[in-house]
Every structure is written in C-alpha cells, then in structure tokens.
C-alpha positions in Angstrom: 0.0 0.0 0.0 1.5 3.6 -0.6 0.2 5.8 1.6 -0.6 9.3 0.2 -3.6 10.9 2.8 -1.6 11.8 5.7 -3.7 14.9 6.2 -6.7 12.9 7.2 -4.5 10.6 9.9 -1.4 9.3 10.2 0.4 6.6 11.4 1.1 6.5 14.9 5.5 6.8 15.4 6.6 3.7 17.1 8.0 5.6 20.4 4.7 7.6 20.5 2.9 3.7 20.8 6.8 3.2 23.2 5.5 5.6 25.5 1.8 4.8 25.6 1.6 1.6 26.2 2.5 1.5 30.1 -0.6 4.2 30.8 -2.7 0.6 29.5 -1.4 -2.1 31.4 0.8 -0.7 34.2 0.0 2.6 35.2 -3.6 3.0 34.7 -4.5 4.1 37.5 -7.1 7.1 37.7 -4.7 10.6 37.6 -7.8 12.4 40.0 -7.1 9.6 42.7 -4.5 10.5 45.4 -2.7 7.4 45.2 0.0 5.9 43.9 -1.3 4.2 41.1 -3.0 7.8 40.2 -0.5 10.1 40.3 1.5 8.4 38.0 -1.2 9.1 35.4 -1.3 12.6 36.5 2.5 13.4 36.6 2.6 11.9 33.0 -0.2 14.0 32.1 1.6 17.6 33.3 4.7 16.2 31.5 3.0 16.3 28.3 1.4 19.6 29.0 4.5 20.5 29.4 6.2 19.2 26.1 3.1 20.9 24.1 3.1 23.9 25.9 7.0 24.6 25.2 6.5 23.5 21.2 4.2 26.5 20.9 5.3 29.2 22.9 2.8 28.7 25.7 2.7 28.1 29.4 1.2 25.2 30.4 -1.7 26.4 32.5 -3.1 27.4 29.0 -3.1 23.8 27.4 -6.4 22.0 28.1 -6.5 18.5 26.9 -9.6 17.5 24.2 -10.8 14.8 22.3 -9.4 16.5 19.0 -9.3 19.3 16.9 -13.2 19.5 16.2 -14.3 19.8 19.7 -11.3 22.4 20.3 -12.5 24.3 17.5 -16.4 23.7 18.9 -15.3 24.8 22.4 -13.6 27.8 21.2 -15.9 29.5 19.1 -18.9 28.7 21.1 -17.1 29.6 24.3 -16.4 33.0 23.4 -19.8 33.8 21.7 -21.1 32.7 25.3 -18.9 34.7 27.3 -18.3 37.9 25.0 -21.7 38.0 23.2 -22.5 41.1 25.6 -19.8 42.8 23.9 -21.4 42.0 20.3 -22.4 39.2 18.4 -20.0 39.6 15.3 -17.8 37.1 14.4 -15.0 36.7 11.3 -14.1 33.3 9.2 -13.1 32.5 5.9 -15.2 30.5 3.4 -12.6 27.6 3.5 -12.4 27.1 7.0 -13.0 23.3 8.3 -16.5 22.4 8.9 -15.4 22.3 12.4 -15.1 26.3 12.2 -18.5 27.1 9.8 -20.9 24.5 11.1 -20.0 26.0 14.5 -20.5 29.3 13.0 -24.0 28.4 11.2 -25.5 27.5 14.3 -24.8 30.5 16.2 -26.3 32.6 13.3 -29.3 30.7 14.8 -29.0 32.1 17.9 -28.4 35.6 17.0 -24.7 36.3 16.2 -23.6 38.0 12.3 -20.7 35.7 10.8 -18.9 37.2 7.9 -17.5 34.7 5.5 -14.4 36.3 4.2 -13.5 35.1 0.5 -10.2 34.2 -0.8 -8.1 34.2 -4.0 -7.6 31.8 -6.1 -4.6 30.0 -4.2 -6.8 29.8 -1.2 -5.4 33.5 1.0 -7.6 35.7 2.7 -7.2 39.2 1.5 -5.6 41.2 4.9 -7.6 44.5 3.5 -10.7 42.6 3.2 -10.5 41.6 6.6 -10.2 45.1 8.2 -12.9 46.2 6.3 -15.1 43.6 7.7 -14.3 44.3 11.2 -17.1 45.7 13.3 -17.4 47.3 16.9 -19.1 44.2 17.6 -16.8 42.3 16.6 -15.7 40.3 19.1 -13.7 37.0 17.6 -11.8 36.1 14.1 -11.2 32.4 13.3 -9.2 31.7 10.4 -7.0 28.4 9.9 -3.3 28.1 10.2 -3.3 26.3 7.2 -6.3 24.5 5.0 -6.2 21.0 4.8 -7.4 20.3 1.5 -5.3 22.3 -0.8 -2.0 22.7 2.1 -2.5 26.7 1.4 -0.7 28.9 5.0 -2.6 32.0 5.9 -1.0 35.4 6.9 -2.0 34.4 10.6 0.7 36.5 12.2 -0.4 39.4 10.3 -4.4 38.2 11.2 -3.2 38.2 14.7 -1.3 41.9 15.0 -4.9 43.0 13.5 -6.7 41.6 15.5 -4.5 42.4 19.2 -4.5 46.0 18.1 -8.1 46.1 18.0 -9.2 44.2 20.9 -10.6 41.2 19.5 -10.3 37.4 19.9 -8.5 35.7 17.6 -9.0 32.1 17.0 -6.5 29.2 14.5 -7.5 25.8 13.8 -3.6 24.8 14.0 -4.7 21.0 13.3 -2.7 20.6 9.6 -0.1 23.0 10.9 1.4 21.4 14.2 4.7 19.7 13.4 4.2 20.8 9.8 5.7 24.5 10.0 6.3 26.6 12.9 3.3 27.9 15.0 3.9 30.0 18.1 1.3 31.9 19.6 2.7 34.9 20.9 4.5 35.8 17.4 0.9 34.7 15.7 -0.5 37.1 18.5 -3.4 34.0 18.9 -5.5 34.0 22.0 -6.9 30.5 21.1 -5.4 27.8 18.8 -7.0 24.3 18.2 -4.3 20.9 17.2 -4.9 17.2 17.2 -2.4 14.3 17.9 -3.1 12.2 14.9 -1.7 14.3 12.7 1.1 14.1 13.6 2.1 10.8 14.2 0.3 10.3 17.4 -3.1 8.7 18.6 -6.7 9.4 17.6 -9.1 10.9 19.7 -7.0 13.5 21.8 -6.1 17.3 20.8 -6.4 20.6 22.6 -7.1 24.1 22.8 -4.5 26.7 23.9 -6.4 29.6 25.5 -4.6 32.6 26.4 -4.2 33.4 30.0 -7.0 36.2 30.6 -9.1 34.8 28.1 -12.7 34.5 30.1 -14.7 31.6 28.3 -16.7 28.6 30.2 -16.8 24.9 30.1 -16.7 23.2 28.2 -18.0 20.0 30.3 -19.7 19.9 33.8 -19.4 17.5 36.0 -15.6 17.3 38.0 -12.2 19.6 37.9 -10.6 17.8 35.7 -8.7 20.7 33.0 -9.0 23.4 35.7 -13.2 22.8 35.8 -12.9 23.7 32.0 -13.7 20.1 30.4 -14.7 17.6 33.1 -13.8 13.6 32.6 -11.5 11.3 33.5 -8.4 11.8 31.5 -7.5 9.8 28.5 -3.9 9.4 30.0 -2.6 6.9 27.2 -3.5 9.7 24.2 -2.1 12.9 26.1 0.9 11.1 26.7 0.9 9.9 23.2 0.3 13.4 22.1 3.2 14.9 24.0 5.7 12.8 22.8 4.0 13.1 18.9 4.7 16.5 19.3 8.3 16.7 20.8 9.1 14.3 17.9 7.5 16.4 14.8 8.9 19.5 16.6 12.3 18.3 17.3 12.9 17.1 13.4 10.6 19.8 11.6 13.6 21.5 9.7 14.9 17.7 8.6 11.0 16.0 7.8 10.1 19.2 6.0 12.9 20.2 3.6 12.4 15.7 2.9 9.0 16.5 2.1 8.9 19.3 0.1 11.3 17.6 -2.0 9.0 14.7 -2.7 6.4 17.1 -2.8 7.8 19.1 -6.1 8.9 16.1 -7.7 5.6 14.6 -8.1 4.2 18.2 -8.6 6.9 18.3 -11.3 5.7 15.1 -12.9 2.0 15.4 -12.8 2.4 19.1 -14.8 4.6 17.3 -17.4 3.1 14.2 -18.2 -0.7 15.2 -17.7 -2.7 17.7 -19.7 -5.6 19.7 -18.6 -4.5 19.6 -14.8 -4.1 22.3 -12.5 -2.3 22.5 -9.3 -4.6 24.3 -6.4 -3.2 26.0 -3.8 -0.3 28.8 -2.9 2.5 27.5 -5.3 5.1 28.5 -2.0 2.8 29.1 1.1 1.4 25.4 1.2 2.4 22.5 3.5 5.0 20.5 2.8 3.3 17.1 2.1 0.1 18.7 0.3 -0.6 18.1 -3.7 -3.8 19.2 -4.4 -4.7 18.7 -8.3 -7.6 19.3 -10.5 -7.9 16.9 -13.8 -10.6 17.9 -15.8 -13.3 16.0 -17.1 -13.5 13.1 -14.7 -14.6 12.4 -11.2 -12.2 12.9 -7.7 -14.1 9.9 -6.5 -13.5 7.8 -9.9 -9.8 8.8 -9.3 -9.6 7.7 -5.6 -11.5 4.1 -6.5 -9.2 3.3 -8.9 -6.0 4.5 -7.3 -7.1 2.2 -4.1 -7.5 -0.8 -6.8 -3.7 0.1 -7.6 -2.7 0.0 -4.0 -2.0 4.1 -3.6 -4.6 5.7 -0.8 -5.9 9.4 -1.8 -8.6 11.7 -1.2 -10.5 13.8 -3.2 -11.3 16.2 -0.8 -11.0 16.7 2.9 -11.4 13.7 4.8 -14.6 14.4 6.9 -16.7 15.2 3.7 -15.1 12.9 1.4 -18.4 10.7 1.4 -20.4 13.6 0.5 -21.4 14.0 -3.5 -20.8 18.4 -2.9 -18.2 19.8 -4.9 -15.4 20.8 -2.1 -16.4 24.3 -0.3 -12.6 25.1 -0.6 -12.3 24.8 -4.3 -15.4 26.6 -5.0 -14.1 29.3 -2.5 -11.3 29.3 -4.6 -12.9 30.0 -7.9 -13.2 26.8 -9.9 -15.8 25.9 -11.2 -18.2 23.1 -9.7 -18.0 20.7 -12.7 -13.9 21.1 -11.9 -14.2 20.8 -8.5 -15.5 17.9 -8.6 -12.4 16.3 -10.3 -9.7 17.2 -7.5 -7.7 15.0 -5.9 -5.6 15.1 -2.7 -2.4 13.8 -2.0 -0.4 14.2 1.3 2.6 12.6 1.7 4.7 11.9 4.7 8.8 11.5 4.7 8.1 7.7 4.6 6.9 7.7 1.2 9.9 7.4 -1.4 10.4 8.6 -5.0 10.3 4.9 -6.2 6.4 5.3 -4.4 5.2 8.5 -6.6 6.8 7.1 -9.9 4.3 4.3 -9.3 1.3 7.0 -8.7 1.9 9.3 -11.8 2.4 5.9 -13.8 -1.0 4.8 -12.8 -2.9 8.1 -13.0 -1.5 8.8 -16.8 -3.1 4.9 -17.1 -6.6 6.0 -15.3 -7.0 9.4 -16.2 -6.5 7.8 -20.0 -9.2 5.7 -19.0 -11.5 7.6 -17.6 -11.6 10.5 -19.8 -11.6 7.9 -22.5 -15.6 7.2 -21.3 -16.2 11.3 -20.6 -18.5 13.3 -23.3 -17.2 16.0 -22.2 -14.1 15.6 -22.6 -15.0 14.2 -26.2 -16.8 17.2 -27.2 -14.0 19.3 -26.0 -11.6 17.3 -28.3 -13.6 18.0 -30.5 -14.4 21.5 -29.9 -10.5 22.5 -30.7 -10.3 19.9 -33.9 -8.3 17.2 -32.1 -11.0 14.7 -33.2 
C-alpha cells in the first residue's frame, strides 16, 4: 500500500505507541485519585502539558487537553460567543475554514450572532484588506486556519493576529494541519486561542487541545468534576495525552529535517503530474502550502472515480478533505477558490509523509496517466471538448 492521505490521519510513530503503552497495562491508574497508582497518570499528564506547551510558545496552565481538533475548535468558538456576546455578536471566518469552524458558526447565526465569511483568492489567501474592512465594533472573535487541509494553502495568521491584538478582539487558529508541519507559536501569531490534534502528527486518535490565552474568560466546556482546571470535566485519557506529547516533541524536534524531505517529494511529483498530464491544475499557494500537500484538478473526470481506482492500484488518496469525502458536494474550498463546480469535482488530494519514497510517486503518476486515460476515454465531455479545438 502507498500511503498518500496523511492529512486525514497518520500513522502513529513507534516511540509515540513506546511511551503509551504502560498508561494501559501498568500505570492505569485514575490521575484524579490521590494514590499511587494515580499520580503516576497525573505526573505523565503535566509532563505532556508541558512538552506541548513549550512546542508552541505557551505556558502550560493554558493547554487544556480534548478529544481533538473538532471539539477544540467547537469549544472555542462557542465559548467565546457565550462569554463575550455582551460585547457584540460579530464574528469573522473564511469560506474555506474546516466544517469544524463554519458548522459551529452556522449554528450560532441561529441564535443571534452575524458571521462574515471572508473570500479568498484563487490560491486559497484571505485578503488582509478585506478583513479590516469587515471588522465591526461588535466584533468580538476572528477564526481563520493556520493552514487549509485540502489544498495545504498557509494564511498570513501573524499578520491576522497583530490585527486583530491592536483592536481588541479574539482571535481564534485551527492549527490542526499545521502542528509539526511548519512553525506555529502563539505569541509571534498574537493567537488568544489555537486548536491541534495528535493524529496528525504521528500520534493517537481521539486527543487534541485548545490553547487559550491566559486572561481569556470563556466557560466549560463539560460539567461534572475539575478535571482541566473545571474547563472540560472527565477522567483523563492518559494513554492519548501522553501519546500526544511525545508526537509533538518528535514532529517538533525534526521539523527543519521531515520538512525540507517532504517538500522535495512534494515538487517532484508536482513536477511530474504538470509534465506528463494535460488539462490539470495545481490548487493551492504554489510557495505558502504545507509540505506534504498536492492538491490537483484533472478535468473532465470524477475525484471519486480517481480515488476508487488508485485504491485498486494499492495508492490511498482523497478527493477532498477527509470528513466530507463521502459527500457528492463539490469541495467548499475549491469553489471558494474559484473553480468551477464541474472542476471541482475532479480534484484530488495527496499528502505525503517523509516515509513515502520517489520509487512510491513514480508508481502514482504511472497509474494516474493509465486512469485518467481511461477515464476521460468514457467522458462526453471531454470528447466534445476534443472536438471543440479539432483534435478529433
């Protein structure tokens, strides 16, 4: 199997598994009770806090363990409409935010709040002018993404974040594709609140977190015991924060190294797909994009035609992002973008991970020349556009 949609999960490291496994079997105990057993669990648990905190510039007494990056980003958007909506009910996204971020969004417009939807250019970038413009005295919280994880695009969120200090509002990153990916540090971002997720990055499923700035006033988000400084009660999943801690002090540690590896596999097959395919187009910033993120649009076929075959060959993609890519909608992102639903529909996704090889992507572009062939072979359209500039 070759691997190629690391920005919907990863594999976990083998010395993240190394240092979770004794938090099943040996130290389990429960990290509220007073004994031995349970501070063991707790001690691990402040360690990690600790490791994460340091990665991104933060004190620990801001980390606040979650289940991942969706309820971070719920928690943090809803938290601050709660707690600041006497202030104003105005709140700034981008149209390609994760549905984490507008779904959250949607349903406070229920309740009462204005959300403007900022647009972007065609490689995916908010516009810095259009943002100010949108600003409000109500406005009391921006949320834009570190960086999108469909077509690997970065946002200006340092600059987002010097806007938004100087002008007293919240400001909000889903950091989930960016964590051990490129550098993210929240007092040079000037964030308040920032949203990750261990399996990203090589660590477990079903922990993440949500850095809130010290002076930030926002509520629970679950009742029922202190657990996270009263802010998210529940027993601690002790196994995943460890797990998450040392995923992060390992992505962190090697960023430089991994990334420059990445990037490298990342052109070439960039490189390759531009030369040997016609009618494609590369989406995304063509130098402000994640390391491991090809994004391509092939005309007249299908994303999910694409990622059925390409499984049959062995090679894992996505056509879109990976919590919508069961849905028949063209991707928000793209059509956020620009491009036109019918191509929209015919993107593919591929995120690589320094463990893929070139040997790996000669394989891919040899099968997709074989597929896209095929496909468009069976496509009207692309008949009738053949035909349309006398090629047939």
């Amino acid at each position: 199997m070759i691997y190629l949609d690391n920005a919907a999960t990863t594999r976990m490291a083998p010395e993240v598994l190394e240092a979770m496994l004794p938090y099943f079997t040996q130290q389990y105990g429960n990290p509220s009770s007073i004994h031995a057993g349970g501070s063991a669990g707790k001690k691990a648990v402040s360690q990690a806090r600790r490791t994460i905190a340091q990665a991104i510039g933060a004190r620990q007494e801001e980390i606040y363990f979650t289940s991942g990056g969706s309820e971070a980003d719920n928690w943090a958007i809803k938290a601050v409409a709660e707690s600041y909506g006497h202030k104003g009910k105005h709140i700034i996204t981008a149209k390609i935010e994760h549905h984490a971020v507008l779904h959250t969004c949607m349903e406070l417009e229920k309740k009462g709040f204005q959300v403007t939807y900022l647009d972007v250019d065609g490689e995916g970038k908010i516009s810095l002018e259009e943002l100010v413009a949108a600003i409000r005295p109500d406005t009391i919280l921006v949320s834009i993404m570190c960086a999108n994880n469909e077509v690997g695009t970065i946002e200006p969120v340092a600059q987002i974040g010097a806007i938004t200090r100087q002008r007293g509002i919240l400001f909000h990153t889903d950091a989930v594709q960016a964590l051990g990916q490129i550098p993210v540090h929240v007092e040079e971002m000037c964030v308040d609140l920032l949203s990750a997720s261990a399996h990203k990055l090589n660590g477990p499923k079903g922990v993440g977190m949500l850095y809130i700035r010290e002076g930030v006033e926002i509520g629970a988000m679950l009742y029922g015991g202190t657990q996270e400084r009263k802010r998210r009660a529940g027993t601690e999943n002790v196994p995943g924060i460890v797990g998450f801690g040392a995923a992060v002090e390992r992505a962190v540690g090697r960023m430089e190294e991994k990334a420059a590896a990445v990037r490298h596999l990342r052109d070439y097959l960039i490189r390759r797909i531009e030369e040997e395919i016609p009618y494609c187009r590369l989406n995304g910033h063509d130098r402000d994009r994640l390391p491991g993120n090809v994004n391509f649009t092939f005309r007249f076929v299908r994303g999910e035609s694409l990622v059925i075959l390409l499984d049959m060959k062995g090679i894992c993609a996505s056509s879109g992002s990976a919590c919508t890519s069961g849905a028949v909608e063209a991707s928000h992102v793209l059509l956020a973008m620009g491009l036109a639903e019918e191509d929209a529909h015919g993107s593919l996704r591929m995120t690589l991970s320094e463990e893929n090889t070139v040997e790996e992507l000669d394989y891919v572009v040899e099968q997709l020349v074989q597929i896209l062939e095929k496909l468009r072979g069976m496509s009207s359209s692309y008949e009738a556009f053949l035909a349309g500039k006398g090629e047939a």
